[in-house]
N, C-alpha and C positions, 0 to 999 in steps of 0.2 A: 829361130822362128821361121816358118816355113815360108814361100809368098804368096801362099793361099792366107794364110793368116795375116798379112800385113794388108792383103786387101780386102777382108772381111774389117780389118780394126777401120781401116779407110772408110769400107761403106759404111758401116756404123756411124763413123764421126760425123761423116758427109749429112746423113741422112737421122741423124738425134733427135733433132726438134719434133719432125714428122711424127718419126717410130712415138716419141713420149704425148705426141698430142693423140694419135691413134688410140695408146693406151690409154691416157685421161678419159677417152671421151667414153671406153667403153665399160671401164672397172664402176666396181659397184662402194659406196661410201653414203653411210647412215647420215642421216640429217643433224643428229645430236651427237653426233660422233665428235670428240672434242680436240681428236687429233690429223685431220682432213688433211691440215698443210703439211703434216709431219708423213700420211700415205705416200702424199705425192714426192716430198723428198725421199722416202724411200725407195720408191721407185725409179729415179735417179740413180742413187749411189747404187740400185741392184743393176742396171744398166751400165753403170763403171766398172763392180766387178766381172761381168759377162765381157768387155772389153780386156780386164786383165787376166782372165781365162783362158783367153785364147791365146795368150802372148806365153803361158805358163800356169799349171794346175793350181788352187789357191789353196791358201791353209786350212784347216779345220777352224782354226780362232779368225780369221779372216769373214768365214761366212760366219760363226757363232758369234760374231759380236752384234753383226745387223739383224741375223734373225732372236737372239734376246733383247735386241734394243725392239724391235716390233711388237714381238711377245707381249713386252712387259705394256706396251702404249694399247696393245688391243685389250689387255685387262682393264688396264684404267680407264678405256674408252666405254666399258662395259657392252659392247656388241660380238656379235655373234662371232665364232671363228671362222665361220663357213664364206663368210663374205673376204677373209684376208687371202682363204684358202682359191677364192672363187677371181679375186685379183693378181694372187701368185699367177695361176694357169693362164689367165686372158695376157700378162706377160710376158709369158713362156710361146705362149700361141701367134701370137702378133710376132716377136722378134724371130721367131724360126720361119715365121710367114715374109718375111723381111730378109733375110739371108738368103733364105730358098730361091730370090730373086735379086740376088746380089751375080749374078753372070758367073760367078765360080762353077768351074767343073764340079758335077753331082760327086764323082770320084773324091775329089779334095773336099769338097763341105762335108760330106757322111761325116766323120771322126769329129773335124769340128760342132756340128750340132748336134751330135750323142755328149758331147764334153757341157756345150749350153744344156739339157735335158739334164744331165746328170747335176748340173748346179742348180739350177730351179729345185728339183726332185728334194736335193739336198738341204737348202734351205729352206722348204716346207716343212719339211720332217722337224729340222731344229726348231722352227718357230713355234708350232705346234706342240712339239715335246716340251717346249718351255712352256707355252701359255698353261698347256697341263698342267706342269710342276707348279705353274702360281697359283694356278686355280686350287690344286689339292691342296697345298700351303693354308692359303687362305680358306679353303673347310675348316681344317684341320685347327685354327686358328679362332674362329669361328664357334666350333665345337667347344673348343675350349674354352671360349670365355662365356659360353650359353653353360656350359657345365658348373663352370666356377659362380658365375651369378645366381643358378640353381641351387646352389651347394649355400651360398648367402642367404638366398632367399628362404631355405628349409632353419639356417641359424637363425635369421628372424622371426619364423614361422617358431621354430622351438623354444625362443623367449619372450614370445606374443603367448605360444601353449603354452608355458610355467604359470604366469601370472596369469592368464585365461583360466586355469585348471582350481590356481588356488585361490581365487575369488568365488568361482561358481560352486564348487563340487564342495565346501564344508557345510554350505546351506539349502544347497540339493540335500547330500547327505541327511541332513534333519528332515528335511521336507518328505525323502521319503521312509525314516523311520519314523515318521507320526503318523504317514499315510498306513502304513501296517499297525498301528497302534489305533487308528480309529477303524480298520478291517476286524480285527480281533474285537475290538468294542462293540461296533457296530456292524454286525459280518451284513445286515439286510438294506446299507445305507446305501443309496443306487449312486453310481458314477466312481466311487472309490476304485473298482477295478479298471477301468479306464483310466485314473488319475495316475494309479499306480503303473500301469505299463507307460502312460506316456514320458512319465520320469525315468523309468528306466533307459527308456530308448534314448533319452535326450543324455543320460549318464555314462550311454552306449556314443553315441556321437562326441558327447567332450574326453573320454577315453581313445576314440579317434587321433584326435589330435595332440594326443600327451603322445600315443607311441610314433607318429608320424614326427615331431619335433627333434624325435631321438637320433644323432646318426646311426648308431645301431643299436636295434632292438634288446634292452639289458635282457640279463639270463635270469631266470622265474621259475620257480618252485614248480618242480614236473611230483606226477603221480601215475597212478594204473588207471584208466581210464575204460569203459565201457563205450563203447562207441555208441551200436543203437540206445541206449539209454538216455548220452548224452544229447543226440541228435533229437529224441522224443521230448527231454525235458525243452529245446529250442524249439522247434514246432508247436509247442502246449503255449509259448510266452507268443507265440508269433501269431497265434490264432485269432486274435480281435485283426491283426492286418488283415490276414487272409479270409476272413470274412465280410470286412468291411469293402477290400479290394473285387469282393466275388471270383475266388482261387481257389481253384480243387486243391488238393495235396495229396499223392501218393507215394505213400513211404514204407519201401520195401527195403529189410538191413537183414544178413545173417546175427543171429542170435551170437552174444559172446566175444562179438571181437575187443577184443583190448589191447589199445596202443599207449603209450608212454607219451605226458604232455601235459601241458597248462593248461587247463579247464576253462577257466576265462578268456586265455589268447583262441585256444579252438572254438570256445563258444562265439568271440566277433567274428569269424571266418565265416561260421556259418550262417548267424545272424545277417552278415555283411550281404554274403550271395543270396539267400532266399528273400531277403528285404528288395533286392536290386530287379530279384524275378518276379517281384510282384509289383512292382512300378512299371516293368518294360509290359507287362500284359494289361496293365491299364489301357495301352493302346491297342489292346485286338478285341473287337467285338465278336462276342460269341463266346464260347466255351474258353477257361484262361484255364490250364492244366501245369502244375511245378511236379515232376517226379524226383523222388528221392531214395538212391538206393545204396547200397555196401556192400561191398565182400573183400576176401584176404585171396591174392593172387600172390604167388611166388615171394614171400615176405611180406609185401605189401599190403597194407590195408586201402582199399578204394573206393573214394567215395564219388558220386556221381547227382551231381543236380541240374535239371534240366526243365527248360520253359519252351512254351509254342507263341512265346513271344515273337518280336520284328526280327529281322536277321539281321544281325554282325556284319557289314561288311569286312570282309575279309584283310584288308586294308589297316581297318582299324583294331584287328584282333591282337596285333602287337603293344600298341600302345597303350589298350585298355588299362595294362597294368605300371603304366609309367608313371609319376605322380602329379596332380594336376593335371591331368588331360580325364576329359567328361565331355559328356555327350547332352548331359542335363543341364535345362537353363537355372539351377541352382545348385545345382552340382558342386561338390568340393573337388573331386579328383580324388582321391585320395585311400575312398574304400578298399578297391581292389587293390593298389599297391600295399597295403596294410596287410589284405589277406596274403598276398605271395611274399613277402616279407615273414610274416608269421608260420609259414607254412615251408618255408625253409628253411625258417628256425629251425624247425622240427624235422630237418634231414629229407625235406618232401618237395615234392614240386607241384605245378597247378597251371595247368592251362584250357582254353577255349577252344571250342569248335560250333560253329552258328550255319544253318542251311537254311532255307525257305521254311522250314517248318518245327528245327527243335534249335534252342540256344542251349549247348552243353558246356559245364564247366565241371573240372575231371582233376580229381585231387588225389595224388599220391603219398602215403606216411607209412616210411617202411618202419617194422615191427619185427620184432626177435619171433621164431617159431614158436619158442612155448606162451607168449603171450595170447596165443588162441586157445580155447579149452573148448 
């Protein structure tokens, strides 16, 4: 040890109390901070090792024990990291401020106070890079049990749907084969067409929740499908909404595309989005415009619906399709994840794009070449 060093360890000890009251009075510590005493002892023992710095370089586990013993007290303190990092430097600053007027030749401190700089430097970084490591922990921890409660809460969900499905839907079912039974009987009896779409739709929402119960969507009887055809007979069922809603509808499809698929799972997709575009235009006065079009792009069949409904914040364009997450105050959550589920069944994908003036949702279902004619 050099005798530049013995009399730096000297001014230190001589002058401790000062240097730790300097620092008290100026570091920064949260009011609800629940480990206040425990700052201030650290601050101490980071002032022991600066004294045994100097007498000899310190270990790696030397500083990594104080700075994850910090680490870990700033998580549980729940405060900012900026304030630890804002009390490291006011230490670092004060005691270099304090040496520098320790009477040693500038020649002999230089080395010495690059050695205290390099240990401050040091033990920020480890603090830091631990508080990280617990904070990602705890994400990651977090995520996890948000996942797995999810994952319960959808088991619940799908043995609330069993019994939900098989109570309602055998006396739906009659309710609405009488309702076609008194159409055919009575084709001139007014309100029957209205009875009968509203059962459907309600047959449409507890179908909702049978495939939403499912962890994954069972495999269903595919066929060759007519796309415009199928898309016109959904529009012709949707037509009491979109009249009632006051909704143009323009619907433009190349003739003949045929893609391979469940008739029923594609009919709620679509159902699902045009039903969702004529709720969101509810809110625009003036003209409420849904376009609707198709064609076959490089295998692809593409479908494309769009409203001049409110706009999407951008934000939320991800989540739309997560399950339970709605924007509606009766909202289930559940529609659009249904649709992008079903539509991946189908080897396809489906996403959003919303600006000030169109809400587009953009459906992909690749199809073999000759199924075009």
């Amino acid at each position: 040890m050099t005798s530049a060093s013995t009399m730096l360890i000297q001014y230190l000890e001589d002058h401790s109390d000062e240097f730790l009251h300097n620092w008290r009075k100026s570091i920064v510590i949260s009011d609800n901070d629940i480990y206040k005493e425990e700052v201030l002892n650290n601050g101490v023992k980071m002032f022991q090792l600066v004294k045994r710095a100097i007498v000899k370089p310190l270990t790696e586990e030397e500083i990594t024990t104080l700075a994850n013993k910090t680490a870990q007290e700033r998580v549980n303190a729940n405060v900012n990291i900026s304030e630890f990092v804002y009390n490291v430097n006011i230490g670092k600053s004060t005691i270099i401020k304090w040496v520098s007027n320790s009477g040693i030749e500038l020649r002999e401190l230089q080395p010495l106070i690059e050695d205290i700089n390099s240990l401050f430097d040091r033990f920020s970084y480890l603090a830091v890079r631990k508080y990280t490591e617990i904070k990602e922990q705890e994400l990651q921890e977090k995520e996890l049990y948000i996942d797995q409660t999810h994952k319960e809460r959808l088991t619940i969900l799908g043995q609330m749907s069993s019994s939900f499905v098989h109570e309602f839907r055998n006396p739906l079912t009659s309710i609405i084969g009488f309702t076609k039974l008194l159409q055919n009987g009575y084709p001139d009896l007014p309100y029957l067409d209205i009875m009968q779409h509203e059962l459907e739709q309600l047959n449409y929402r507890i179908s909702q929740f049978l495939h939403v119960s499912r962890k994954d969507l069972i495999d269903s009887t595919r066929e060759e499908i007519i796309l415009t055809d199928h898309l016109e007979e959904t529009i012709e069922f949707l037509y009491p909404s979109l009249l009632d809603g006051d909704v143009s509808i323009d619907f433009r499809c190349e003739e003949d595309i045929k893609v391979l698929g469940n008739r029923d799972e594609l009919r709620q997709v679509f159902l699902n989005l045009i039903m969702n575009s004529i709720d969101a235009l509810q809110e625009v006065e003036g003209h409420r415009q849904i376009n609707v079009s198709c064609d076959v792009n490089e295998g692809r069949a593409n479908l494309v619906i769009s409203n001049n409904g409110p706009q999407i914040k951008e934000e939320t364009i991800e989540a739309i399709f997560e399950p339970f997450y709605t924007t509606k105050d009766l909202g289930t959550g559940i529609g659009l994840y249904i649709c992008k589920k079903l539509i991946e069944k189908h080897g396809g994908d489906i996403y959003c794009h919303s600006d000030d003036q169109w809400t587009t949702f953009t459906i992909g279902i690749p199809v073999e070449s000759n199924m075009v004619i």
